[in-house]
C-alpha positions as CSV (number, residue, x, y, z in Angstrom):
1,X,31.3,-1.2,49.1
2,X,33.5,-1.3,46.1
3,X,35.4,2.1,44.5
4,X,37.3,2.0,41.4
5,X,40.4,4.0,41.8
6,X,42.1,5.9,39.0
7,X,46.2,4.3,38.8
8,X,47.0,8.7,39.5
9,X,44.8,11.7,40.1
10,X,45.0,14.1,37.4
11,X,46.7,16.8,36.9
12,X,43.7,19.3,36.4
13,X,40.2,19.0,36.2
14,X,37.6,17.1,38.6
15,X,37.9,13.5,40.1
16,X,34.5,11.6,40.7
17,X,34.6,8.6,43.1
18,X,32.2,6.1,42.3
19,X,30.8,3.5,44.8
20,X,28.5,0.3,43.8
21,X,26.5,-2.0,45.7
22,X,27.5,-5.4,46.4
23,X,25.1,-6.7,44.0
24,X,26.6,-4.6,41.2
25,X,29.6,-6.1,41.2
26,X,29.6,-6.5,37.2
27,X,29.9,-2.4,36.9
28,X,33.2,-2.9,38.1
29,X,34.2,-5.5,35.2
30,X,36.4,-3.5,32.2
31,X,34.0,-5.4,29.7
32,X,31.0,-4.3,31.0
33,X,32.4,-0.4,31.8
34,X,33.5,-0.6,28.0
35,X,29.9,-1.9,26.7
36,X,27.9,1.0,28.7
37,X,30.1,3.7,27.5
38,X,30.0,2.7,23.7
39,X,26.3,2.1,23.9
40,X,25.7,5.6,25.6
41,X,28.9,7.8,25.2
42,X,30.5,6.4,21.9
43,X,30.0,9.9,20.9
44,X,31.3,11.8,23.1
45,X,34.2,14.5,21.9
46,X,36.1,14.3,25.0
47,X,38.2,10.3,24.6
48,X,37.1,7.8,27.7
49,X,39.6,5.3,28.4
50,X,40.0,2.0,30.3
51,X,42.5,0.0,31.4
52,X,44.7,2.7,29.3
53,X,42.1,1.7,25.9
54,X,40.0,4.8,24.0
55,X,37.0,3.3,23.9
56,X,34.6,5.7,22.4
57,X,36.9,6.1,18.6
58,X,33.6,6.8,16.7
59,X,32.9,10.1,15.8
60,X,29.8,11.8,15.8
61,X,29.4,11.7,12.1
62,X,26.2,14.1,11.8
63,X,28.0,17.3,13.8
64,X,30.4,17.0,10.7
65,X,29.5,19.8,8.2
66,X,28.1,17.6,4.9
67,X,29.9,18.8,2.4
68,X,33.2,17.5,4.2
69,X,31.6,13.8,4.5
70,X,32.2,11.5,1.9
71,X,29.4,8.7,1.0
72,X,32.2,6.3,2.1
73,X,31.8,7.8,5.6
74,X,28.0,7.7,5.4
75,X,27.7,4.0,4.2
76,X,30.9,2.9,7.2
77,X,28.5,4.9,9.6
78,X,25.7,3.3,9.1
79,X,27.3,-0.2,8.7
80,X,28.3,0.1,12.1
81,X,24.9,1.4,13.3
82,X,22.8,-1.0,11.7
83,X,25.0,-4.0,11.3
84,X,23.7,-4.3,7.5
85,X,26.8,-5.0,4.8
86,X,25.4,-2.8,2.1
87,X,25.1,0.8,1.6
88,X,22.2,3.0,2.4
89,X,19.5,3.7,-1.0
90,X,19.4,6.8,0.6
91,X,20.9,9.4,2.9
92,X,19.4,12.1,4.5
93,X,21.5,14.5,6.9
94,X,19.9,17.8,8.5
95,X,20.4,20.3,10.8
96,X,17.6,22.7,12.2
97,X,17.3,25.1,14.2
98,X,14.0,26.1,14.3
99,X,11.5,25.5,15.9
100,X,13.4,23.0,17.4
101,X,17.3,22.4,17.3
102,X,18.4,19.4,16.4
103,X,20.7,17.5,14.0
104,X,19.2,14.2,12.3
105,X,21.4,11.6,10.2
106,X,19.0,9.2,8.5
107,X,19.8,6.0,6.3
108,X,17.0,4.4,4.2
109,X,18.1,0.6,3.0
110,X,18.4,-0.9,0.0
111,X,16.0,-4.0,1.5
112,X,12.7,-4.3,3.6
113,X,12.7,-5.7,6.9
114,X,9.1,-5.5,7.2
115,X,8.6,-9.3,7.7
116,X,4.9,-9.9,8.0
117,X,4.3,-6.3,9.4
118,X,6.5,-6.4,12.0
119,X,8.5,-3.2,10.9
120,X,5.8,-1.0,11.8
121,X,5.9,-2.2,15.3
122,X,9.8,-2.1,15.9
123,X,10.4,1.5,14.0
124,X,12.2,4.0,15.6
125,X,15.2,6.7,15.5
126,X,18.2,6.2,18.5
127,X,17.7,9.8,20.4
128,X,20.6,11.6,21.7
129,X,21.2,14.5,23.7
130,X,24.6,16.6,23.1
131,X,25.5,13.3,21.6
132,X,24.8,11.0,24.7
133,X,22.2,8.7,24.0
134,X,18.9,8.6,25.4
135,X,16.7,6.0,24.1
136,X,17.2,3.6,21.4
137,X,14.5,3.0,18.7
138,X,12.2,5.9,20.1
139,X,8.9,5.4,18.2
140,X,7.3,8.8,18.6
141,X,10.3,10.0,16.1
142,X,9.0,8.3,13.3
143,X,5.5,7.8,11.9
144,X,4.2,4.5,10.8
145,X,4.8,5.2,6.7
146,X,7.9,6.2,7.4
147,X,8.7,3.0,9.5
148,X,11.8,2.0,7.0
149,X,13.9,4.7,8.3
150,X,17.2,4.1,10.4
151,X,19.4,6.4,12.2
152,X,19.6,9.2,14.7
153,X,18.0,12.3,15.7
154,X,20.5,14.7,18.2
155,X,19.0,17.8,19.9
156,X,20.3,20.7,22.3
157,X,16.8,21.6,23.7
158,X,16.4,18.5,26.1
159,X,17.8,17.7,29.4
160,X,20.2,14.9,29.8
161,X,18.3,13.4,32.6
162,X,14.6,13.5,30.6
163,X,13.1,10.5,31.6
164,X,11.2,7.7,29.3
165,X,7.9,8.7,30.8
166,X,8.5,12.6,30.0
167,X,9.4,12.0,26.7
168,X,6.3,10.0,25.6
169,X,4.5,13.2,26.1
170,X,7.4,15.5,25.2
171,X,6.1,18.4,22.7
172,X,9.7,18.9,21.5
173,X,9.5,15.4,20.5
174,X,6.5,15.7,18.1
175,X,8.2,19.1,16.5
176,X,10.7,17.4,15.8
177,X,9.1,14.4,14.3
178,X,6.9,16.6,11.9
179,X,10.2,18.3,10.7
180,X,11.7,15.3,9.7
181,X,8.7,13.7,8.2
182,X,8.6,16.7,5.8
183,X,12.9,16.5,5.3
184,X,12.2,12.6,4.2
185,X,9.3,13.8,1.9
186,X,11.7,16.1,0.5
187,X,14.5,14.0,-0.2
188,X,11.9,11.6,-1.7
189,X,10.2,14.0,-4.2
190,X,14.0,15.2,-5.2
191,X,15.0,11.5,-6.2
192,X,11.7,10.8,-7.4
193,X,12.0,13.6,-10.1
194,X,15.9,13.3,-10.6
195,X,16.8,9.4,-10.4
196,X,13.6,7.4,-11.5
197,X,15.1,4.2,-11.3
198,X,16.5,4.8,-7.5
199,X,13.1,5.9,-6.7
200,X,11.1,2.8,-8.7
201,X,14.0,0.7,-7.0
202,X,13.2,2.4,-3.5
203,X,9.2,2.1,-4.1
204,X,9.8,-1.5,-4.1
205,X,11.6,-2.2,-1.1
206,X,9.5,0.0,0.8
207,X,6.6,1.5,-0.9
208,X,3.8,-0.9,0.7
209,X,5.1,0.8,4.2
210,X,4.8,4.4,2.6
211,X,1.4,3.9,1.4
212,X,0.2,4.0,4.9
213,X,0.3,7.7,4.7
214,X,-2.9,8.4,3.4
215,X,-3.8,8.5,7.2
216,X,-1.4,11.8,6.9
217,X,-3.8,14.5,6.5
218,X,-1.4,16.9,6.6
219,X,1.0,15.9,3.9
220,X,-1.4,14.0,2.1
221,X,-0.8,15.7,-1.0
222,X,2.4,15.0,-1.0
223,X,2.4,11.2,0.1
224,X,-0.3,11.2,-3.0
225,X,2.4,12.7,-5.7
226,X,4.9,9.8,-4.3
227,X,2.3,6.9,-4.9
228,X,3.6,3.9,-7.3
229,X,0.3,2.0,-9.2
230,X,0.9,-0.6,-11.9
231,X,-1.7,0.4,-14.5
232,X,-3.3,-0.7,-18.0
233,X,-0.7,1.5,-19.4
234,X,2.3,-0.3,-17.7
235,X,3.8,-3.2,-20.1
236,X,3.7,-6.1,-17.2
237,X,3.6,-6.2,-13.5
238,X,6.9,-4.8,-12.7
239,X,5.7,-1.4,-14.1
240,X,4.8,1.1,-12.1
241,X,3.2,4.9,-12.6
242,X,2.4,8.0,-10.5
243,X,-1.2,9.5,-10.6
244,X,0.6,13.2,-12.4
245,X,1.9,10.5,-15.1
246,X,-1.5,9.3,-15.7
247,X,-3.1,12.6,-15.5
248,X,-1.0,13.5,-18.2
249,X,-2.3,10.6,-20.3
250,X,-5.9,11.3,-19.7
251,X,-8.0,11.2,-22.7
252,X,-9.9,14.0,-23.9
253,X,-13.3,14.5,-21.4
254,X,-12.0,12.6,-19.1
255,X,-12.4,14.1,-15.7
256,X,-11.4,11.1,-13.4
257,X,-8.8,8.8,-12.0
258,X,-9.7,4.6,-12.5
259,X,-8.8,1.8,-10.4
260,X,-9.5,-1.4,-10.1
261,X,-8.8,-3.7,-6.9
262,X,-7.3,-7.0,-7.4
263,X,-5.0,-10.0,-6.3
264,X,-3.0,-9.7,-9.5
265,X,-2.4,-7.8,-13.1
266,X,-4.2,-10.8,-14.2
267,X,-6.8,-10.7,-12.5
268,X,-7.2,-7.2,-12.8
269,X,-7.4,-7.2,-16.6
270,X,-10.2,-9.9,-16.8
271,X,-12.2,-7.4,-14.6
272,X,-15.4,-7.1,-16.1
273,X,-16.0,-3.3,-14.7
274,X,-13.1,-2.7,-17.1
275,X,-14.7,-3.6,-20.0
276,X,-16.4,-0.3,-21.6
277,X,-13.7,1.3,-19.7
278,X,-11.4,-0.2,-22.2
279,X,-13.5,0.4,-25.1
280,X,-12.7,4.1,-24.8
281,X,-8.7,3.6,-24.1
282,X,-8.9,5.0,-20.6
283,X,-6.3,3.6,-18.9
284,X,-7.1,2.1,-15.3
285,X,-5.0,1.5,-12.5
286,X,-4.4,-1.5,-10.9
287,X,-4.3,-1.8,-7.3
288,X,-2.4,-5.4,-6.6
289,X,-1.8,-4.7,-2.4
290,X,-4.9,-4.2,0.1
291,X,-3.5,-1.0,1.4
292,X,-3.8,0.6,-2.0
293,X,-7.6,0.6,-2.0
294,X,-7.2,2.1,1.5
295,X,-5.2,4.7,0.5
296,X,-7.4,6.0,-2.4
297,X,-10.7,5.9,-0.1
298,X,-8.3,8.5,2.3
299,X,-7.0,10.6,-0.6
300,X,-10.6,11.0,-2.3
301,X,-9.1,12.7,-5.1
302,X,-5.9,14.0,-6.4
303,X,-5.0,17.4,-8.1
304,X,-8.8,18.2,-8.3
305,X,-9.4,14.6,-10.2
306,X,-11.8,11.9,-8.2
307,X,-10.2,8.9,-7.6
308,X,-13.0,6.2,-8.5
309,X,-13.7,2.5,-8.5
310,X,-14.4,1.2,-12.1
311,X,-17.1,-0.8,-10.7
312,X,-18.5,3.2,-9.7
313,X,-18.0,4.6,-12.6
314,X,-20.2,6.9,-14.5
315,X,-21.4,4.9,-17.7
316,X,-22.3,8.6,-18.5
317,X,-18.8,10.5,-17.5
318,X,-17.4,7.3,-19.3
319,X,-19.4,8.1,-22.7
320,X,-18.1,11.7,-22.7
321,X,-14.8,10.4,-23.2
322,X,-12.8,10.7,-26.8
323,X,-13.3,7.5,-28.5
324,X,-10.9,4.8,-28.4
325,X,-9.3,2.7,-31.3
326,X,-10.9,-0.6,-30.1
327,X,-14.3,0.5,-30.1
328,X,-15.9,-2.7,-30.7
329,X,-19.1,-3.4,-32.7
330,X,-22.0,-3.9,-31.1
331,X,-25.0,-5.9,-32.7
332,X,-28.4,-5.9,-34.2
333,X,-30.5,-3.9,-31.3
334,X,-33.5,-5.1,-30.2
335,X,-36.6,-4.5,-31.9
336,X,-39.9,-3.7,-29.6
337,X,-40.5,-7.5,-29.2
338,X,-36.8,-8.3,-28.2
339,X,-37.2,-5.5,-25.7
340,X,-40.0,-6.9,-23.7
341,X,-38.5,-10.2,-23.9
342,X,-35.5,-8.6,-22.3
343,X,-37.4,-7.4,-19.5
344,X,-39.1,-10.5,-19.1
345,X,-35.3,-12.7,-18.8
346,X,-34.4,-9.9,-16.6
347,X,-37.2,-11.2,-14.2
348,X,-36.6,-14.4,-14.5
349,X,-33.4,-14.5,-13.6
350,X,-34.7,-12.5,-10.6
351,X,-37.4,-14.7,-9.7
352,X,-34.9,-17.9,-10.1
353,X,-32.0,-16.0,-7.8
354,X,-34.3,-15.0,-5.6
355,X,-32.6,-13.3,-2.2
356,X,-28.6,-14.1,-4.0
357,X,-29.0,-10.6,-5.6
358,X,-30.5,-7.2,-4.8
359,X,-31.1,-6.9,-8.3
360,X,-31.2,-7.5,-11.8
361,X,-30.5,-5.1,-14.5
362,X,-29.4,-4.5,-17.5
363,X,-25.8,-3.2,-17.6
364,X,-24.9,-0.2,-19.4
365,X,-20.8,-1.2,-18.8
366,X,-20.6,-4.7,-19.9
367,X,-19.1,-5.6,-23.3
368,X,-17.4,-8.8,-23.5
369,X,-19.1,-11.0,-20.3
370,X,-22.2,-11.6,-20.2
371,X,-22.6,-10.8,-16.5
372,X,-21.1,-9.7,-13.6
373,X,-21.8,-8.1,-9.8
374,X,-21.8,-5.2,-8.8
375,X,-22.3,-2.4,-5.5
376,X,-23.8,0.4,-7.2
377,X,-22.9,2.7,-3.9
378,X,-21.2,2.7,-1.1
379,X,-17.6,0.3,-0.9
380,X,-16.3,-1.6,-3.4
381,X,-16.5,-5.4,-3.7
382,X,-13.1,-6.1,-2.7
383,X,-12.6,-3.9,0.4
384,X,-16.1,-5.3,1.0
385,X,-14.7,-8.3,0.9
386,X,-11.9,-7.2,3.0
387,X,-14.1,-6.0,6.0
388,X,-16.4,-9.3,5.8
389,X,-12.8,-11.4,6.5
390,X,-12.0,-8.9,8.8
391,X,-15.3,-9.4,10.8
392,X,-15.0,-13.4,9.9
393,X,-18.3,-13.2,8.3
394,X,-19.0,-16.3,5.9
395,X,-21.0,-16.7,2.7
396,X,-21.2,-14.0,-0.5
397,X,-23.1,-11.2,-0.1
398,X,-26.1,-10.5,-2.4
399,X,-25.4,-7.7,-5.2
400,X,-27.1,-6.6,-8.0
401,X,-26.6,-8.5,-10.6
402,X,-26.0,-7.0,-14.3
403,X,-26.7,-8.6,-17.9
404,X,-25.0,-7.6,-21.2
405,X,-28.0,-7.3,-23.3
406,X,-25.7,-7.8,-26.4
407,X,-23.9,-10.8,-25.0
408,X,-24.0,-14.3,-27.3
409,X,-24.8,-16.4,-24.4
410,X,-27.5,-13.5,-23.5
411,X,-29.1,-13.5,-27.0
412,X,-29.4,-17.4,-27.2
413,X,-31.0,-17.3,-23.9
414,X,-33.5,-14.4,-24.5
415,X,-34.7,-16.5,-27.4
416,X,-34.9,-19.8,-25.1
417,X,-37.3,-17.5,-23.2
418,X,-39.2,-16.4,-25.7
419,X,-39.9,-20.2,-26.8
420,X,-40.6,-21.1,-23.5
421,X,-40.7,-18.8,-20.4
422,X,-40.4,-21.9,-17.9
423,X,-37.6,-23.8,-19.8
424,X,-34.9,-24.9,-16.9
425,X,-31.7,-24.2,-19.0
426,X,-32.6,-20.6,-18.3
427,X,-32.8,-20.9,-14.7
428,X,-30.0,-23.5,-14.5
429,X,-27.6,-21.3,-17.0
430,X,-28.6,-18.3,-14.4
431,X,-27.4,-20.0,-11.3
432,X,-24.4,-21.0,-13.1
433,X,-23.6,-17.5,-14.4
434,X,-24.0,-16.2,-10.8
435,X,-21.9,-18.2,-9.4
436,X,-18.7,-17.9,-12.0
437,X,-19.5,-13.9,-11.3
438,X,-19.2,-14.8,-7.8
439,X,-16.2,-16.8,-8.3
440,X,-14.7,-13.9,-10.3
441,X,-14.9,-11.6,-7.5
442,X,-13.4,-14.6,-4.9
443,X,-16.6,-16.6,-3.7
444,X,-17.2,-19.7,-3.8
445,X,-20.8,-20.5,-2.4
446,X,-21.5,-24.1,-2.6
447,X,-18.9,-25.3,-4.7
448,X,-20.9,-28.5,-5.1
449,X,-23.8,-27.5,-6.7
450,X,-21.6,-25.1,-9.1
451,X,-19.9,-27.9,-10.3
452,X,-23.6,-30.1,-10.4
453,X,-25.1,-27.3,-12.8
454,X,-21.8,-27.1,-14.4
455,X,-21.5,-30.7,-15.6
456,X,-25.8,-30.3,-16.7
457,X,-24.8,-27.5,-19.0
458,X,-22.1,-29.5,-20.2
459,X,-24.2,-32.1,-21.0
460,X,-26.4,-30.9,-23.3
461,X,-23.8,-28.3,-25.1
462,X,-22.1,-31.8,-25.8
463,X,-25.0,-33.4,-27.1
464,X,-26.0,-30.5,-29.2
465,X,-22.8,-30.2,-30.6
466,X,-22.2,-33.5,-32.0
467,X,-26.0,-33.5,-33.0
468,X,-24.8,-30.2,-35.2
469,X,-21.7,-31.6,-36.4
470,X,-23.7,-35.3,-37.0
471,X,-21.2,-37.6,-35.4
């Protein structure tokens, strides 16, 4: 056995002897005894010293009071328990003392590190005891959407000697998670409403991680009012806009909230559920990120206002809706004879689709395609096609399938029909419309036959057009 000896007893006070095992010769290196105490005591009021040297010279910034801390103190603090150069976005420093009593001094950063999900999986707040820490990076402090947090949470009500296994089913532990879950909401939805740029500037870094609250029942309200959407409204991508902004846009009639799912603005825009959506000026969000979609199944509806899919929207609660500027003209309509020659396309393209679709109608939303796909109930196509990559199923799924009655390309085939119900450029032009509606929504069937009816259509619009322009 080993002791360390003191170089002279003190003067007052207690003296602890301390043996170690041979094996444990390193506690008795000054290097090691320094690294232990400022991991665990660097906190401590009372100064530690070895080999003559104050080791533990950091105070315990969050026992301060915070009007006497200055944000120079805040950002060298959480420098040194980070390790990141730049400042905190945000700071957030509380003291409660009910129901539980503890003092919490939390740092949100200017930049993710939620590298390919990972943050979720490391989160976590260091937990001290009377300023002696316990555990670092304890998970059950923090919830997943709130995963971007760093810093420290210090209570009075556990024992120093709580053990990891206690504390992962420690009561105190979940109080005192809840409490600051609704502090960070807080300090949220007061630099939401005072700085919008710091909050825009904060919804970027980590608003993908905070949009996993949906699965927050309790504070889903809340986690709803701080939800960033690009939109129709927005002037490009980087725009963003909270559901009260676009309540307070809503047109005249309008009783719901519209989304639309997909990979980019882009893409979004050329949606073809957002066709008589836009006809009317209602403005429709755009959800660009997965978890979006997932968060407005959770929420439901917001503020008493149905969140809904454009591709579920009522063509009825749609026509109730204030006119828009860009109402565009619709043609001729169909006499009687036109009519039944409609419904007689209609079942052609059934009969030549065959078991590719569920159905074939005509589409009440459609104003500038001349088809499209979609799931009259249940989920919408891109979380279907979410869950079908999720379960590694292959192939499209069959939809129903909807024509624009007032379509060109529509028209000229309806009269193909009526001169010949068997002619093949209808049942070739159908295949070939079903698949760029399947291509629209990210499916790509048998891209060799596409491309096969693709190059027939081709064809003969080449050869008709230079027979109409005589060359």
């Amino acid at each position: 056995m080993q002791a360390i000896s003191p170089d002279q007893a003190p003067e007052r006070g207690t003296r602890i002897e301390i043996t170690v095992k041979e094996d444990a010769d390193e506690f008795l290196d000054s290097e090691q005894l320094k690294s232990v105490i400022k991991t665990h005591s660097s906190f401590i009021s009372f100064p530690i010293s070895v080999d003559g040297e104050t080791v533990n010279t950091i105070p315990a910034l969050w026992r301060e009071p915070k009007f006497s801390i200055k944000p120079e103190q805040y950002k060298e603090f959480y420098n040194f328990l980070t390790f990141d150069s730049d400042e905190p976005l945000i700071t957030v420093h509380v003291s409660v003392d009910a129901p539980v009593q503890f003092t919490a001094l939390l740092f949100i950063p200017k930049q993710s590190r939620d590298f390919f999900g990972s943050m979720r999986e490391e989160r976590g707040l260091d937990l001290y005891v009377r300023r002696v820490l316990i555990m670092r990076s304890n998970k059950d402090l923090v919830p997943e959407h709130l995963a971007f947090l760093r810093g420290l949470v210090d209570t009075e009500d556990l024992p120093l000697n709580v053990s990891r296994e206690s504390l992962q089913e420690n009561v105190l532990l979940r109080k005192i998670a809840s409490t600051v879950t609704k502090q960070v909401l807080s300090e949220l939805e007061k630099t939401a409403s005072q700085d919008k740029d710091k909050y825009e500037e904060f919804w970027r870094a980590h608003g993908r991680v905070l949009t996993l609250g949906y699965g927050d029942f309790a504070n889903r309200e809340r986690i709803g009012a701080l939800l960033r959407f690009n939109s129709s409204w927005c002037e490009d991508a980087k725009g963003l806009t909270s559901l009260d902004d676009y309540i307070s846009r809503m047109k005249p009639g309008q009783k719901d909230i519209y989304f639309v799912s997909a990979p980019s603005r882009e893409a979004a825009a050329m949606s073809p559920h957002l066709e008589f959506l836009r006809q009317r000026s209602i403005e429709v969000l755009y959800l660009l990120d997965p978890v979006e979609e997932f968060a407005m199944d959770a929420l439901g509806e917001y503020k008493e206002h149905k969140l809904v899919s454009a591709e579920h929207a009522d063509p009825d609660a749609v026509e109730a809706v204030q006119e828009g500027e860009d109402k565009k003209e619709k043609p001729k309509e169909l006499d009687d004879e036109g009519k039944a020659a409609l419904d007689s396309l209609v079942a052609r393209f059934k009969e030549v689709l065959g078991n590719k679709v569920t159905d074939v109608r005509v589409s009440q939303r459609l104003t500038d395609s001349p088809c499209c796909l979609a799931n009259p109930e249940g989920m919408t196509s891109s979380m279907e096609r979410l869950m079908r990559m999720a379960g590694k199923e292959q192939g499209a799924p069959a939809k129903a399938m909807e024509l624009n009655p007032d379509h060109p390309l529509i028209r000229t085939l309806l009269r193909v029909h009526q001169a010949d119900p068997e002619d093949p450029h209808v049942a070739r032009n159908a295949e070939l419309m079903h698949d760029a509606a399947l291509l629209q929504e990210g499916y790509v069937a048998d891209p060799h036959k596409t491309v096969e009816r693709l190059n027939q259509v081709l064809e003969q619009a080449g050869a008709w057009y230079a027979e109409i322009k005589k060359v």
